[in-house]
KEKENU-583343 format. One record per residue (C-alpha): residue number from 1; z, x, y. Coordinates in steps of 0.05 Angstrom, whole numbers, plus 32768, in hexadecimal, padded with zeros to 4 digits. Last residue first. Example, Ala and Ser with C-alpha at 12.3 -4.5 7.8 and 13.67 -1.06 7.14 Angstrom:
2
> num z x y
> 2 808F 8111 7FEB .
> 1 809C 80F6 7FA6 .
***
This chain:
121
> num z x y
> 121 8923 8B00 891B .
> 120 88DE 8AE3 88F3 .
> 119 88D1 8AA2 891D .
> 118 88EC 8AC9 895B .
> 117 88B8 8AFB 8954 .
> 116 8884 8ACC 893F .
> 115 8891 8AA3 897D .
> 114 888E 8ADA 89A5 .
> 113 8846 8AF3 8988 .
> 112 882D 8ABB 8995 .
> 111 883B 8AB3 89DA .
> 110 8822 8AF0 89EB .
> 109 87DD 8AF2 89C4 .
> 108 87DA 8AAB 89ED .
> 107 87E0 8AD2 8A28 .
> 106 87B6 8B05 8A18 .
> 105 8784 8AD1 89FB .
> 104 878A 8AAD 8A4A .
> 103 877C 8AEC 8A67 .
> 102 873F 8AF2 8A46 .
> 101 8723 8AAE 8A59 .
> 100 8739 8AB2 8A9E .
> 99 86F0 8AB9 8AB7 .
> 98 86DC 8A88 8A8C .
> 97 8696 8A88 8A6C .
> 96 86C4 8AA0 8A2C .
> 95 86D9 8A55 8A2B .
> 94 86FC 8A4F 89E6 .
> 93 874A 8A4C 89FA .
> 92 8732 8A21 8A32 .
> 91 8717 89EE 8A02 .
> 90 8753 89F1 89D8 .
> 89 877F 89DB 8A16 .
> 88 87B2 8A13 8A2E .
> 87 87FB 8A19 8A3E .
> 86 8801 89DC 8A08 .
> 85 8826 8A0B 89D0 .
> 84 8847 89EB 8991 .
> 83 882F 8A2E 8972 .
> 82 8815 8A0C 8933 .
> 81 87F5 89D7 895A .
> 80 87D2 8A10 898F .
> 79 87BF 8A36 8955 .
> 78 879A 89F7 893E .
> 77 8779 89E0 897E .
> 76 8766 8A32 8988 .
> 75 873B 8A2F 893F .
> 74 871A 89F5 894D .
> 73 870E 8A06 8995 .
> 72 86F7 8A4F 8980 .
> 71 86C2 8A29 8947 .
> 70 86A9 89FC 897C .
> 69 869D 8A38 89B5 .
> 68 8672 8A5C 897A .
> 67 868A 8AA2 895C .
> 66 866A 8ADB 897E .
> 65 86A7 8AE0 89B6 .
> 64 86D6 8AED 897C .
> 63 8718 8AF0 899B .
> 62 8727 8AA5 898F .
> 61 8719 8ABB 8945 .
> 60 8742 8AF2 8945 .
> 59 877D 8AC3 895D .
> 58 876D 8A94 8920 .
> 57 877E 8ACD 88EF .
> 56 87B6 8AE4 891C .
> 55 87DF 8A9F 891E .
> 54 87CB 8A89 88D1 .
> 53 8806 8A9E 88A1 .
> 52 883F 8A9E 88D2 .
> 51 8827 8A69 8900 .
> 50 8821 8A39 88C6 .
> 49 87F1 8A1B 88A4 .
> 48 87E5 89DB 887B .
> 47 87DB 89A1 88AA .
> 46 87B5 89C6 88DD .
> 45 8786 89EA 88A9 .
> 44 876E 899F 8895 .
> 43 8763 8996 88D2 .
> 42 873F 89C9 88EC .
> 41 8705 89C8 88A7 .
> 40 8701 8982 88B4 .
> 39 86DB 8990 88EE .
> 38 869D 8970 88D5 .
> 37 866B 89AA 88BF .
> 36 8691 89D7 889F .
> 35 86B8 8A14 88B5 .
> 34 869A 8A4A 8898 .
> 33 869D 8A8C 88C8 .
> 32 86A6 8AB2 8895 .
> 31 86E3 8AD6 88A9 .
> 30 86FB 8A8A 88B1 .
> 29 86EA 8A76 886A .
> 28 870F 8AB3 8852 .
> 27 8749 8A8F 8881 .
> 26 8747 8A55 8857 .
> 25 8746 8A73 8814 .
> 24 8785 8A97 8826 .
> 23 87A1 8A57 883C .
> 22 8790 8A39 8800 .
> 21 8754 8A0A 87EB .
> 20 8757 89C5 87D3 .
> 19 8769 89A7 8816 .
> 18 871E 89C5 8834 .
> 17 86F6 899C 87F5 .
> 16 8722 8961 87FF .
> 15 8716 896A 8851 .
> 14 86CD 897A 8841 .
> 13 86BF 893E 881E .
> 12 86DF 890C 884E .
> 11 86C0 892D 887F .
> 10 8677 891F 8858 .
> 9 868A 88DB 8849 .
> 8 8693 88C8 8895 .
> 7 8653 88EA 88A9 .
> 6 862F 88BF 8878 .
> 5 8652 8887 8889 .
> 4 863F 8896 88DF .
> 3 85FC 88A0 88CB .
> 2 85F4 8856 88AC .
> 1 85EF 884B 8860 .
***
């Protein structure tokens, strides 16, 4: 078995293991900080969330300058999908080395939260 099968069988693990769970059981995960080891853990939040029940638990995790770059692109790729927003690239969403890193949240913050409104009006 090669590296690259072994690291196939493990994503393919963790996205049956992440599909089981619920959102709710997702975004515990997140508070944890537990996101897995292959990036399964994104997609598999992608195809089952909504802005509605994920925006602000994925927006307090861009806002978390402790939490890893990887983790903050994961988690702005997938906000980003549910917001149907392309003002920003993931990466730039999770570069806090950035001078315009905190006005870019603000603005994101923004966005969001207009969406929701008219989502919910």
């Amino acid at each position: 078995m090669n590296a690259k099968t072994g690291f196939e069988a493990e994503a393919l693990a963790e996205r049956e293991y992440y599909d089981s769970l619920n959102l709710a059981e997702m975004h515990a995960l997140i508070h944890e900080r537990k996101f897995g080891r292959t990036g399964m853990f994104w997609q598999s939040l992608r195809t089952r969330a909504t802005l509605l029940t994920s925006a602000w638990v994925l927006l307090e995790l861009l806002e978390r300058r402790s939490v890893g770059r990887e983790a903050r692109t994961g988690a702005a790729s997938v906000l980003l999908a549910l917001a149907d927003c392309h003002d920003w690239s993931p990466e730039a969403l999770a570069d806090d080395t950035d001078p315009e890193f905190e006005f870019r949240l603000r603005e994101l913050r923004r966005v969001i939260n207009e969406r929701i409104r008219a989502m919910t009006a």
